[in-house]
N, C-alpha and C positions, 0 to 999 in steps of 0.2 A: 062513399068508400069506407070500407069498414076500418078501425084503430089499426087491428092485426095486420093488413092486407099493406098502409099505412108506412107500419114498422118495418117492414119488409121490402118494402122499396127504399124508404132511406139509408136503411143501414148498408144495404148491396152499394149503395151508390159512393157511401161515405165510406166504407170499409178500410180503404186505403191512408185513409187521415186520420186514423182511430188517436187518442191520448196516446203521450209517451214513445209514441215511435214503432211501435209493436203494432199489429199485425189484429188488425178487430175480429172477430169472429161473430157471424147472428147467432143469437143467444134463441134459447128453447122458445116456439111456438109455443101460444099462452092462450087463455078463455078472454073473450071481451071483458073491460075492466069495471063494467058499469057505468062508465061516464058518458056524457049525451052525445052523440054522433059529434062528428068533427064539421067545422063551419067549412065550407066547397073550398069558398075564397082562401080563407087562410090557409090547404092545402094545395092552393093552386099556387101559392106564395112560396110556402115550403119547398115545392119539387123545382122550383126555379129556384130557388137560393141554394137547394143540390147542385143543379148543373152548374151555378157560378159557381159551387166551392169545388167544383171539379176540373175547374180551366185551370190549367195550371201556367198558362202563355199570356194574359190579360193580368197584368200587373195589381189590375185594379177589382180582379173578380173576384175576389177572397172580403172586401170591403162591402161590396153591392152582395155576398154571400148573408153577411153579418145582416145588414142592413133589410133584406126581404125575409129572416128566419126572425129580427126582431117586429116586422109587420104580421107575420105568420102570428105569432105571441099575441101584439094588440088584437087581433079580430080574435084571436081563439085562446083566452089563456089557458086551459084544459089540453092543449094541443103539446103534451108532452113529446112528442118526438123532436118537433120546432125546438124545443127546449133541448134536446138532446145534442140536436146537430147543432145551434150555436154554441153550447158550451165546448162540444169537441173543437170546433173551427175559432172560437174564442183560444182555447187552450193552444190550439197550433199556430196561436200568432201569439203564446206567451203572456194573452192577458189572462192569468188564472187564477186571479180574485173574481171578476166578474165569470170566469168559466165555471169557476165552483160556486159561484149563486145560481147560474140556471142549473147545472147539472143536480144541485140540493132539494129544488123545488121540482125537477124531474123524477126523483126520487121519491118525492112524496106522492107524485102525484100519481107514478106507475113505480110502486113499491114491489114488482114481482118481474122487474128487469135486469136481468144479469149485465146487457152490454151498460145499462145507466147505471150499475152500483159499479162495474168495474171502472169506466170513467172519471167518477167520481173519486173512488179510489187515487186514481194514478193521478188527477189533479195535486188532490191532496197530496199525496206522495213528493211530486217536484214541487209547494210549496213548503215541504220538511216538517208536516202533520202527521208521520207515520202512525204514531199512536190513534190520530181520530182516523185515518184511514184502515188500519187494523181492527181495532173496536167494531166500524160499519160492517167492513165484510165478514168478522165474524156473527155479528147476527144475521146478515144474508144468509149464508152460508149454512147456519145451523136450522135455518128456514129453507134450504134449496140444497140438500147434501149433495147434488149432480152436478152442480155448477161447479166446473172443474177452474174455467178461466179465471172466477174467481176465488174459488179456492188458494189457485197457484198464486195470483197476484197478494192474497193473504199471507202468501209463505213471504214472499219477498215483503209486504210492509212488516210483519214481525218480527222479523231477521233486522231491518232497518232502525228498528225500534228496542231495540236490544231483548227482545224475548225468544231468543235462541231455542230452547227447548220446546216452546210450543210452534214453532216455526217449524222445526222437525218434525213435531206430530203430524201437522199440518203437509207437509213434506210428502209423508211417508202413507195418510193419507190420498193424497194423487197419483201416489204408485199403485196403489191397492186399484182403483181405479184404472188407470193406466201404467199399466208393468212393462219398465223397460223405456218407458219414456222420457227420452233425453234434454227435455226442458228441466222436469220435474227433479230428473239427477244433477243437475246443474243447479237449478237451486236449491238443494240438499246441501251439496258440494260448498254453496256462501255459507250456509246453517255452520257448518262443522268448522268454517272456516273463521267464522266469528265467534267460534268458542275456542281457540286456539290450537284444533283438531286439524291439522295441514295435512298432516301424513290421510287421514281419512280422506279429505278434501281432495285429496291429487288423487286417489283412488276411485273417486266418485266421478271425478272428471275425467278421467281415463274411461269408466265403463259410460258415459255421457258419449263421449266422442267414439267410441266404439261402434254406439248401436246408430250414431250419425256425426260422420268425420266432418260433413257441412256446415254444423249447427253452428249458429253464427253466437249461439247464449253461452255454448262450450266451451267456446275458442275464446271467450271475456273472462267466462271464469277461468281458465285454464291462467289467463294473465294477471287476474287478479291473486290467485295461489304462488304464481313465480312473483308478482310484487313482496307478496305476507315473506317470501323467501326471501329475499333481499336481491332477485337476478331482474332487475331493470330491465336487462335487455330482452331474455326472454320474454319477459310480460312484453313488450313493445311488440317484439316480431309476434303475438297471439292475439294481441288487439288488433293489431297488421292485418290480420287472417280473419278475424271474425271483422273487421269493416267490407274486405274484400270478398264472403261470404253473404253479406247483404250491405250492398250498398248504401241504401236507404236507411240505416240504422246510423242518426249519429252517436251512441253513447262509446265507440269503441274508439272514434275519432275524438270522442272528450276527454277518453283513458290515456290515449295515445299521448293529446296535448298534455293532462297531467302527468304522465312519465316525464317528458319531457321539461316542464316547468321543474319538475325535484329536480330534475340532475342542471337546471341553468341555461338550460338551453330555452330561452326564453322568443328568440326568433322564427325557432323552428315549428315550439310550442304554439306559436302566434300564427303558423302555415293550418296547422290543424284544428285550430278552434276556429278560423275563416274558412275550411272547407265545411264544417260542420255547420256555420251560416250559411254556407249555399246551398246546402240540404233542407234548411229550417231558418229562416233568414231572424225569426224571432225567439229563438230556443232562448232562452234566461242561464241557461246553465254554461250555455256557448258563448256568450255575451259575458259572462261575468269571469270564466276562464280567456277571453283574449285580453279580457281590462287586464286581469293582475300579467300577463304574458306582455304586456306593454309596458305596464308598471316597471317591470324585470328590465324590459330591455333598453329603455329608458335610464334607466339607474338612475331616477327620478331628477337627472339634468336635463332631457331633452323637453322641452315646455309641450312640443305637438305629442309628440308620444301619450304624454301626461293628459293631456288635455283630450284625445281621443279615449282613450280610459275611461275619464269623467264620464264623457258623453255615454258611453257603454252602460255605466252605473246607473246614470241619471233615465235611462229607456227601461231599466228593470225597476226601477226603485216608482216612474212614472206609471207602469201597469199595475205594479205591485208593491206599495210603499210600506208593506208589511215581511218585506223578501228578505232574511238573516242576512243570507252570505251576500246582499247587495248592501247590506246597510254597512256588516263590520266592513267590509272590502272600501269604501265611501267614505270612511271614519279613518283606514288605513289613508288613504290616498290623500285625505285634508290634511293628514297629522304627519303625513311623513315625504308627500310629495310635493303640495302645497303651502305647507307651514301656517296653517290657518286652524290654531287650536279652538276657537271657540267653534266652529263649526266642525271639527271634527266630536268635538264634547257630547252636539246635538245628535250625530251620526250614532255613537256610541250609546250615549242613553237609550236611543230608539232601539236600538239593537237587543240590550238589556231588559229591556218592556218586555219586546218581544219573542224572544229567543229561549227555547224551554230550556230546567234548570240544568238540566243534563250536558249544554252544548258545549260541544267540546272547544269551543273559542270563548266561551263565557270568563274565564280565567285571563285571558290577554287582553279581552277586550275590557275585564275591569283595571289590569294595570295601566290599558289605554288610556281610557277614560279621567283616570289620576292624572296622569301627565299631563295630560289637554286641557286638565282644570286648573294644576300647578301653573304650567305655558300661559294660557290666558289669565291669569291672576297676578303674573308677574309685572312690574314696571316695564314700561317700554323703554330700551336701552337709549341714554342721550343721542342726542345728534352730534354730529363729528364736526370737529371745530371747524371756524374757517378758514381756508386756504389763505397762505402767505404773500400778500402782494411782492410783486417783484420789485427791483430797485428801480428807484424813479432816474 
């Protein structure tokens, strides 16, 4: 069976599982890559560990998915599509340290795949690499000017990475290509919005929703331009609308929880990052937004509250022990739920290794980190005298 012939069966199969939540697309038929035909076996491995990643009723199919894409591997390691499909099926159980090692060396191995640069992309992305996820696709990119998918997905890691005005270029770019296209003006509409351009931003999002009032990208950004506005509520009822538009997207249901978490509503906030696990039982971003919605509501006296938090932290931090927001969020909850400075000290440092210089928590998590090392340094407070025997 030919490589091409191959690709084309996986990706139909996997489509619905793509990275990130969005909506995979087969990427352009391509010339054979040169590599030696593909081993029988390990394609007979692959197309089974397809149909497990497809059951979505066998609790246990997603596991035995993993497990025949990394036997597909041992017999073929040339078997870049194996490669593909576990990194996505990796990625959609939130392991995406090891997701973006296979989808890396899929990369190299079939460097003229759009659906494996954009993959990789978005790995990168939900591990808060924008920069190296920006950088890749703009060399794809300038090697593949057609590739729109990634293109777009270029707009949004530039935009994420604060280089705003090549994010527009980029932008305006995919209009040229597709005019009128209401992803592409939605994410224009973030560009302008992260240059302090609101007034543009609402107007972009307006002709977005114009040329499709369904767009479920529209109705996010739309809520994210009434957040930059200070109207909570609007933004809420827009994320409302674009969850309701496509179900299967949890990021509007993440939006949603964080409205909710600003204004305190830490219970309600905690309804909607648990719907968002039922969509995605492993999402990292869902997981780390119910720990602090427990944190909240907790008001770090209820010990179970607290201690399911933890456990949140410690399943992100266990795939991914390089994960920012699990580490500061882990360093928050030792330091200020548990009172366990030394350990929160460790949280903090790690975080500080890891965490590029720009991040916007890098500032609180150094005044953290001071505290946790004051706290731990300090004498332990005597022990309390003892009690007054009664009269004999």
């Amino acid at each position: 069976m030919s490589r091409a012939r191959i690709a084309a069966l996986v990706l139909a199969a996997l489509a619905a599982g793509a990275c990130g939540g969005g909506k995979a697309k087969q990427g352009p038929k391509v010339a054979e890559s040169g590599l030696p035909p593909a081993n029988p076996l390990a394609v007979q491995r692959m197309v089974e560990g397809v149909a497990a990643a497809k059951d979505t009723k066998d609790p246990k199919a997603r596991t035995r998915a993993i497990a025949l894409f990394r036997e597909a591997i041992q017999i073929d390691p040339n078997l870049w599509e194996a490669r593909f499909d576990l990194g996505v099926v990796l990625a959609g159980a939130g392991d995406l340290a090891h997701a973006e090692e296979q989808l890396k060396i899929a990369a190299k191995t079939a460097p003229e795949r759009e659906e494996v640069a954009v993959a990789l992309a978005e790995v990168r992305r939900r591990r808060g690499s924008n920069k190296e996820a920006a950088s890749a696709l703009d060399d794809f990119v300038k090697d593949h000017p057609g590739a729109l998918d990634a293109r777009t997905l270029l707009v949004a890691a530039l935009r994420d990475s604060g280089q705003h005005d090549k994010a527009i270029a980029q932008a305006r770019e995919v209009l040229i290509r597709k005019p009128g296209d209401a992803s592409a003006l939605a994410e224009l509409a973030l560009c302008h919005l992260g240059k302090g351009e609101r007034d543009t931003a609402q107007l972009l999002v307006k002709q977005s929703l114009d040329v499709n009032a369904k767009s479920a990208i529209a109705h996010r950004v739309q809520g994210l331009v009434s957040l930059a506005g200070g109207d909570d509520a609007a933004a809420f009822q827009a994320f409302s609308k674009a969850a309701q538009e496509d179900p299967h997207d949890t990021t509007s249901r993440l939006n949603m929880g964080a409205v909710l978490l600003r204004a305190g509503s830490y219970a309600k906030a905690a309804e909607q990052y648990k719907s968002a696990l039922a969509a995605s039982p492993d999402e990292p971003a869902a997981q780390l937004g119910l720990a602090a919605a427990l944190r909240g509501e907790s008001g770090n006296k209820d010990a179970r509250l607290v201690e399911e938090a933890r456990s949140l932290l410690e399943k992100v931090l266990e795939r991914d022990p390089h994960n920012v927001a699990a580490l500061f969020n882990m360093g928050l909850l030792q330091a200020e739920s548990l009172k366990r400075p030394a350990e929160a000290k460790g949280y903090f440092e790690r975080f500080l290794d890891d965490a590029p210089r720009d991040h916007p928590s890098r500032a609180e998590a150094e005044r953290q980190l001071t505290g946790a090392k004051n706290a731990a340094a300090a004498p332990a407070p005597p022990p309390p005298p003892p009690a007054k025997g009664g009269k004999g």
